[in-house]
Structure formats: structure tokens, C-alpha cells
C-alpha positions in Angstrom: 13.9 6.6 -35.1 14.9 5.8 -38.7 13.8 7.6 -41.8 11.1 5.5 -43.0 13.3 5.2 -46.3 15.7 3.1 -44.7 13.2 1.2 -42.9 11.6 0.3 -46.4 15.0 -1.3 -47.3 14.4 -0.6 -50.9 16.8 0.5 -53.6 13.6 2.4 -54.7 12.1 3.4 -51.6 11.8 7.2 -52.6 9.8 7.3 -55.5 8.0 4.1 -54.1 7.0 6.8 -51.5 6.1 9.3 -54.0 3.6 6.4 -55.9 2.1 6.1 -52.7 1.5 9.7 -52.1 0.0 9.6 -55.9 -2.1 7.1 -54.8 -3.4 9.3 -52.0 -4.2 11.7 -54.1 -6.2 9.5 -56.8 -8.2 8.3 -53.6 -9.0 11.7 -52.7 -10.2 12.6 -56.0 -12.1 10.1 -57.5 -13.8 10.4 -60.5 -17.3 9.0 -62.0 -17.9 6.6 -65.1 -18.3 9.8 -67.2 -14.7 10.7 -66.1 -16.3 13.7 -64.0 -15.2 13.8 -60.3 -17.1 13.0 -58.0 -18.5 15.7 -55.3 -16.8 13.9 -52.6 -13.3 14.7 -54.4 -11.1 17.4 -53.2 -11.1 19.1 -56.4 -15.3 19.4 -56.3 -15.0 20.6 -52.5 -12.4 23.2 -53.4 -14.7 24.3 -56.1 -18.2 24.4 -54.1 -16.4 26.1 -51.0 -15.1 29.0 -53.7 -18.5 29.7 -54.5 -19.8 29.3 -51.2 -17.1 32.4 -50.1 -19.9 34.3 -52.4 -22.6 34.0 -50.4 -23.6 36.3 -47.6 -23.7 33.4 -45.1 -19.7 33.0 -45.3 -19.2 36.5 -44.9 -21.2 36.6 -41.5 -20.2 33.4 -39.6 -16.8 32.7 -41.7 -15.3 36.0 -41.9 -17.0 37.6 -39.0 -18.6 40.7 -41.3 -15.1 41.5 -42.5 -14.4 41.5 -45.7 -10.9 42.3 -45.2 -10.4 39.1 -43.8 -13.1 37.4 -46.4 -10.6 38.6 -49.3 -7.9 36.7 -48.0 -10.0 33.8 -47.3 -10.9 34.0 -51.1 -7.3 34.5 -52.1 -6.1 31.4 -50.3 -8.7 29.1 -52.1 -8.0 30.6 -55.3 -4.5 29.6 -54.8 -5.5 26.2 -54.0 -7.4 25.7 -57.4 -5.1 28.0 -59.4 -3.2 26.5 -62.3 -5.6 23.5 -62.8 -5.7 23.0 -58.9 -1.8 22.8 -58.8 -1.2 23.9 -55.0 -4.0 21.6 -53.7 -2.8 18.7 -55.0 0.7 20.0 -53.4 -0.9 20.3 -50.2 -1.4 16.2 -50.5 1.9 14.9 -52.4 4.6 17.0 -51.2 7.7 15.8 -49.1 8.0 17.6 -45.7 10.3 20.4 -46.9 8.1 21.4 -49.6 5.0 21.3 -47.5 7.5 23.8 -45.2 7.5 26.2 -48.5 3.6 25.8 -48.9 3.1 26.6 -46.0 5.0 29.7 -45.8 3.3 30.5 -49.4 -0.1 30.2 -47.5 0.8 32.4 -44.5 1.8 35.1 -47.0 -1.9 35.2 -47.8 -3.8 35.1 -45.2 -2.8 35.4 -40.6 -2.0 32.9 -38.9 -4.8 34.0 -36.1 -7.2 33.4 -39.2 -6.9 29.6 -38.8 -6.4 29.1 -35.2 -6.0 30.5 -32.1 -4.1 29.8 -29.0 -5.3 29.4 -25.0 -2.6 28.2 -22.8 -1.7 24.7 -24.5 -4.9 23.9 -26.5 -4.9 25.3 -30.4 -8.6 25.8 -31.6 -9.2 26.4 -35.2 -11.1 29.5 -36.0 -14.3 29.4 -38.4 -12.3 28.8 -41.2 -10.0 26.8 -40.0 -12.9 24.8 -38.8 -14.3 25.1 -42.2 -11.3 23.7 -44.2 -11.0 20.6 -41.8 -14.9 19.9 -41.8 -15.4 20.8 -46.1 -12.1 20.1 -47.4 -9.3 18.8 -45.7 -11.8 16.1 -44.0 -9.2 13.8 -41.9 -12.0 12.2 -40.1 -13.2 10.5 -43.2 -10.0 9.6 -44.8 -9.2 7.9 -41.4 -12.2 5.7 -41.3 -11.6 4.2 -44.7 -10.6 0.8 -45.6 -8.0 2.8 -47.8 -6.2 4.6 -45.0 -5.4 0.9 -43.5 -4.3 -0.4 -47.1 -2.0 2.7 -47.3 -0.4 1.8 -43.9 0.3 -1.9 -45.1 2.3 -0.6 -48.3 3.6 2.5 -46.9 5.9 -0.7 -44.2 4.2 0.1 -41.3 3.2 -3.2 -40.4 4.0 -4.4 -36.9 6.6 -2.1 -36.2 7.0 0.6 -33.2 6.3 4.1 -33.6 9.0 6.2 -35.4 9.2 9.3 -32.9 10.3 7.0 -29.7 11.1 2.8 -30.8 9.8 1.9 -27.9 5.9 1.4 -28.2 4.7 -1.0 -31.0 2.2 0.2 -33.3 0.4 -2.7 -35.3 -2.1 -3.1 -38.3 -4.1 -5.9 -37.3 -7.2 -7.9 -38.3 -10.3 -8.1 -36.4 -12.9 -10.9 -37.2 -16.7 -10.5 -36.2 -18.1 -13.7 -34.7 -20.8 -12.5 -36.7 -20.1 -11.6 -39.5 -17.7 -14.0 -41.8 -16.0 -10.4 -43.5 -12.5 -9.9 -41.8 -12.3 -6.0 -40.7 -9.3 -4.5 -41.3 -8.2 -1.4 -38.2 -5.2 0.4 -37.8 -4.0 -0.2 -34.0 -1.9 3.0 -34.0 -2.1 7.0 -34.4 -1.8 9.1 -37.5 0.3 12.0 -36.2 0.0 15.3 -38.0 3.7 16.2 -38.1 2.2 19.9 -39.0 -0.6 19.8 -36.5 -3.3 20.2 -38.5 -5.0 22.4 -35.6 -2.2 25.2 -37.3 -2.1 24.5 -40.9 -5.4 22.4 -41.7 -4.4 22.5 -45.2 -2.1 20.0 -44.3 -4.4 17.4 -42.7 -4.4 15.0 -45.7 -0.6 15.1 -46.7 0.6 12.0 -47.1 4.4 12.9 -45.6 2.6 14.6 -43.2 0.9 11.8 -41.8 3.5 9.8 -38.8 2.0 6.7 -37.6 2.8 7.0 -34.0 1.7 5.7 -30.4 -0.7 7.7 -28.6 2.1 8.4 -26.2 3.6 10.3 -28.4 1.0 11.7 -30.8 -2.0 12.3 -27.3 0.1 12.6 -24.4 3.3 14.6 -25.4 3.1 15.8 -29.0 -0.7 16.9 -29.3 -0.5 20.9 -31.1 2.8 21.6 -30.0 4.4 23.4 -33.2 6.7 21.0 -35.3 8.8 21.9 -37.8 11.4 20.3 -40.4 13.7 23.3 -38.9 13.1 22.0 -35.2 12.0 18.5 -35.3 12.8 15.0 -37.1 9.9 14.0 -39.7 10.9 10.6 -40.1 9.9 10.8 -43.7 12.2 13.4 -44.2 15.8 12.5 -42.0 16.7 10.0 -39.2 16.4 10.3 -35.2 19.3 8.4 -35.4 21.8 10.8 -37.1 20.8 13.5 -34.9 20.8 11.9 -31.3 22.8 8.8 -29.8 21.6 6.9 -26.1 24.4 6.7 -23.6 24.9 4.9 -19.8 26.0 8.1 -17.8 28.1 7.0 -15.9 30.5 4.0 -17.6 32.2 1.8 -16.5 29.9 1.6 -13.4 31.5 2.3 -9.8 30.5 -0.3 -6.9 26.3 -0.2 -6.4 26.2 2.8 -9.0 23.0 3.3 -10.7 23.4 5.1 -14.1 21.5 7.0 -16.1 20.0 6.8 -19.9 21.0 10.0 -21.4 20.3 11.1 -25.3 23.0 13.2 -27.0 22.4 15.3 -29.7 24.7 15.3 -32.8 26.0 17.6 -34.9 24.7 21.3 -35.4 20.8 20.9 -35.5 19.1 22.3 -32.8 16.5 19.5 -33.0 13.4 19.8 -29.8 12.2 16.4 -31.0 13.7 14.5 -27.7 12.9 17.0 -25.7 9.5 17.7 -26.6 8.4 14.0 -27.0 10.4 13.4 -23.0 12.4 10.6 -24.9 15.0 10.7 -21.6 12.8 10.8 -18.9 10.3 8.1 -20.7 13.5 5.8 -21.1 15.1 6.1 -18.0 11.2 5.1 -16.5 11.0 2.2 -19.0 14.2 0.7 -19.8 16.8 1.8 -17.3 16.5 -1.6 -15.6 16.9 -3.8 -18.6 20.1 -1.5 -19.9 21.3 -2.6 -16.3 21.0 -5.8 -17.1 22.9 -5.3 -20.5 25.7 -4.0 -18.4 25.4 -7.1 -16.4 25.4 -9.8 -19.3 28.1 -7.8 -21.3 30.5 -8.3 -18.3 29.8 -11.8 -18.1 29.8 -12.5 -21.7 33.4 -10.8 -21.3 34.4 -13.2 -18.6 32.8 -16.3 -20.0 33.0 -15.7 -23.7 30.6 -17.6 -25.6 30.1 -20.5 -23.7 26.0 -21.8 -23.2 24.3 -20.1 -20.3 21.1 -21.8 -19.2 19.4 -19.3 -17.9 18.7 -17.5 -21.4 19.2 -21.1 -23.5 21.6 -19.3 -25.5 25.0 -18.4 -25.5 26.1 -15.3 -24.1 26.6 -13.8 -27.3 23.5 -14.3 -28.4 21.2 -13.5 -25.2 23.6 -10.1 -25.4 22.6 -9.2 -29.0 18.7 -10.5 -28.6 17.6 -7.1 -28.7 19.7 -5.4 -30.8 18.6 -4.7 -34.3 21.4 -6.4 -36.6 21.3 -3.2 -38.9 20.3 0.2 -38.6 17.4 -0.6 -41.2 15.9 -3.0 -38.5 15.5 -0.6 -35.6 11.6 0.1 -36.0 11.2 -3.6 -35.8 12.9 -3.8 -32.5 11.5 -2.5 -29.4 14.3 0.3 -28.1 16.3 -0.9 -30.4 18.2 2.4 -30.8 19.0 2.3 -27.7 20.4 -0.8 -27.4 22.1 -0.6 -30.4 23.9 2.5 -29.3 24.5 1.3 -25.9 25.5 -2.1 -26.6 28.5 0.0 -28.5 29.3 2.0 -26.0 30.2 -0.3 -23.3 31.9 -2.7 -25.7 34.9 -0.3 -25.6 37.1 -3.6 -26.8 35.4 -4.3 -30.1 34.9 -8.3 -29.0 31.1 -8.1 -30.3 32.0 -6.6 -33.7 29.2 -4.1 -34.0 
């Protein structure tokens, strides 16, 4: 619910990002002693599936005997590789807002309905679509790889919760076989596709495209739905937390009243990201019994000061503030702790805590 920058808490941390997306990119393309790259690398796959656009096979079962469609197919590869394969390494280093441009460049060329096609709420790829993801853009690999798990550790993502809702932890953890003395390494968490790749496949291996997230978010609520810089927060790109604040609806609490959690939008953006993700309704299940005990504690902490309590073994100061990140840069290591940041706040209309 931070951008990931400020969860970094680095003077550095935006070219450190961009040396990590570099890095991506070198992965992706490696090359052989001979300095020749290798035919797993992007660059080769870009070059074999331009020629395989050539061959009558393509034509039938990738453009459907129309070579209307075929010449735009062509066109969008030849893009990719033009100007010493400029736009396809783009399609892997770029911040959000440029991919936004790239991908606007690349629906200039070919349809939309040429990569995908919707039924109801499920987005299928079309043969193409289907063939960038399975000969190009191959997620499934990149995911598998010992890499993808080293790239999580730098890029902070270490036992943290997920950046769309702060409330489920996501963890990169270590996993030792009984038999076998090698420690595996796997990535307890989701890569999201902030740009569902099932729209813009071209876009499945983008570094700032790729959200670790809980499966929550990513599986249950997100899945294809259409997310854009212009609609949503990419949490490489701004902060949750400049665009919405938590609030107990009602406050101060009447005799037996049962509030609500409630997430307020700022400013002018008309941001979907709460409402798409069900941030409210998912809060108000999860945490509106713990908020009521923040309520609780606050009032006695205001009655009793800081005196020892010895039902937390703290004071009431600190068994207040237990879950509240200390700064804005700690909120992804705290479980909610937006919302209790925000809420703590709010009901300490006196300014005793100092927040």
C-alpha cells in the first residue's frame, strides 16, 4: 500500500530498481562463450518467430488464412526487433507509464481481438496471443527459475504483505529436502501481472509489471480484470496510501454502536483499485473486531495514561502502537498497518500519541 520505492528506504531506490530491471533483461538474454546468444534468449525467439510468420503453417493456424491480419502480426514483431531490438527490450525494462505508451504503440498495429478475446469474465488469448506467451514472452519459465526467487530477495520483497491490500503476508522462504542436503529456494507469494498478460502478453516478463501479491488479490479478485496506471495504483509506480485513507464510520462511538471500516479516496484520481480488489468489504470481515478493540485501548490509554497494564505486559502506550508501523516506509512490514496507522489518527483527535 506503499510505492515499493519507499518501502526500499533507499536514497537510491529508483535507479536501484532500474539495475534490477537491467538485470532482468541480461537473464532473459543470455549469451554463449562465443558472445552469441543463446536460442533460449528473447532476442533469438524474436528472431526464429519472424521467420516462422513466413511459413505457411503460421498463416493457417496463426492468422486464420488471413493475411490481413498476418501483416499486422508481422508488423508487431518487426517492431519488437527494430532498431537493434529496441522495443523488446522496452517491453522488459520499462516503468509502468512507459509500458502504458508501449502499449498503446502496439495497439496502433495490430486489434486488440487479435490477442485475446473476451466470454463473460474469462480473457482467452487468441493464436497469437497464445503464441507470444508460449515462444516469447514465456512467464512460465521465468517463474520456475532460481532467478525469479533471487530477484524477489533484492527487489525487498522479503517477508512482507502484499502491496495491493497490507493485510496478507507474502514470504520468500527456504525449503530443505530431508533428502537432499541442497536448500531450495520458492517464492511463497504471486507474481501479479499489473497488465494482465491474458490482454497484452507482450507484457508478461516486465519487470514493473510484475506485483508480488497474495492469491487473494492476484486469484480471487484481480485475475484479467483490466488495470491501468490511469485507473489503478501500480505500486511501483505511486502509493495506495496517497490516494485512499481507512476511517471508523461512525466516531466517537454512541452506547453499543458497531462501526464500520470505510476507505476514502483522496484527491482527484478516479482510482478502481479498492473497489476492484473489495479492500472495504475484505476489512470490515477481517479486522473490524481488532479496530474495536483499538477504540477500546485508545480510551483507556486516555484514562490511564501510560501506566503498565498486565494484560498486554506493556504499557498502554505501547500495546496501543504494537501494530502501527512507526513510519509510512514500514507499512508493508506490518500486517494492516495502513489501517491502523490511519485509524490510530483519527480517533486520537487530541494529539496525546504524537503520530
Amino acid at each position: 500500500m506503499i510505492k515499493i520505492h519507499q518501502h526500499l528506504n533507499r536514497v537510491d531506490a529508483d535507479v536501484y530498481l532500474d539495475s534490477l530491471a537491467l538485470k532482468l533483461w541480461g537473464f532473459l538474454n543470455q549469451k554463449k562463450q562465443g558472445n552469441e546468444y543463446r536460442l533460449s534468449s528473447l532476442i533469438k525467439k524474436l528472431d526464429n518467430l519472424i521467420l516462422e510468420a513466413e511459413t505457411q503453417d503460421f498463416l493457417e493456424n496463426i492468422s486464420l488464412n488471413n493475411n490481413e491480419i498476418l501483416k499486422r502480426q508481422k508488423d508487431v514483431l518487426i517492431y519488437l526487433k527494430n532498431k537493434n531490438y529496441h522495443k523488446l527490450k522496452a517491453c522488459v525494462i520499462s516503468k509502468p507509464d512507459e509500458l502504458f505508451v508501449l502499449r498503446n504503440e502496439i495497439l496502433g498495429l495490430i486489434n486488440f481481438n487479435e490477442l485475446f478475446y473476451v466470454n463473460g469474465d474469462t480473457v482467452s488469448h487468441t493464436p497469437f496471443g497464445e503464441k507470444l506467451i508460449s515462444s516469447l514472452f514465456n512467464y512460465n519459465n521465468f517463474r520456475k527459475s532460481s532467478f525469479c526467487v533471487e530477484l524477489l530477495h533484492e527487489a525487498g520483497f522479503e517477508n512482507v504483505t502484499c502491496p495491493y491490500c497490507n493485510d496478507n503476508p507474502i514470504n520468500i522462504v527456504d525449503i530443505s529436502d530431508e533428502k537432499d542436503e541442497n536448500t531450495i529456494s520458492r517464492a511463497y507469494l504471486e507474481l501479479d501481472h499489473f497488465f494482465p498478460k491474458s490482454r497484452i502478453p507482450f507484457f508478461a516478463l516486465s519487470f514493473y509489471n510484475l506485483i508480488p501479491s497474495c492469491g487473494a488479490c492476484n486469484a480471487t479478485e484481480k485475475r484479467d480484470k483490466d488495470f491501468c496506471i490511469s485507473t489503478h495504483v501500480n505500486p511501483y509506480f505511486e502509493s495506495f496510501n496517497d490516494i485512499y485513507k481507512f476511517f471508523v464510520n461512525p466516531y466517537p462511538l454512541a452506547l453499543g454502536e458497531r462501526p464500520s471500516i470505510e476507505i476514502k479516496q483522496l484527491g482527484n484520481k478516479n482510482d478502481l483499485s479498492s473497489t476492484d480488489l473489495k479492500l472495504e468489504s475484505r476489512y470490515n470481515i477481517i479486522h473490524k473486531g481488532a479496530v474495536l478493540n483499538l477504540i477500546k485501548m485508545y480510551q483507556n490509554y486516555r484514562t490511564k495514561g501510560g501506566y503498565y497494564n498486565k494484560e498486554f505486559g506493556l504499557d498502554w502506550e505501547e500495546a496501543l502502537l504494537q501494530n502501527v508501523p512507526k513510519t509510512e516506509n514500514e507499512i508493508l512490514r506490518k500486517r494492516a498497518g495502513k489501517m491502523y496507522l490511519d485509524i490510530v489518527k483519527q480517533i486520537d483527535e487530541i494529539g496525546i500519541l504524537n503520530l
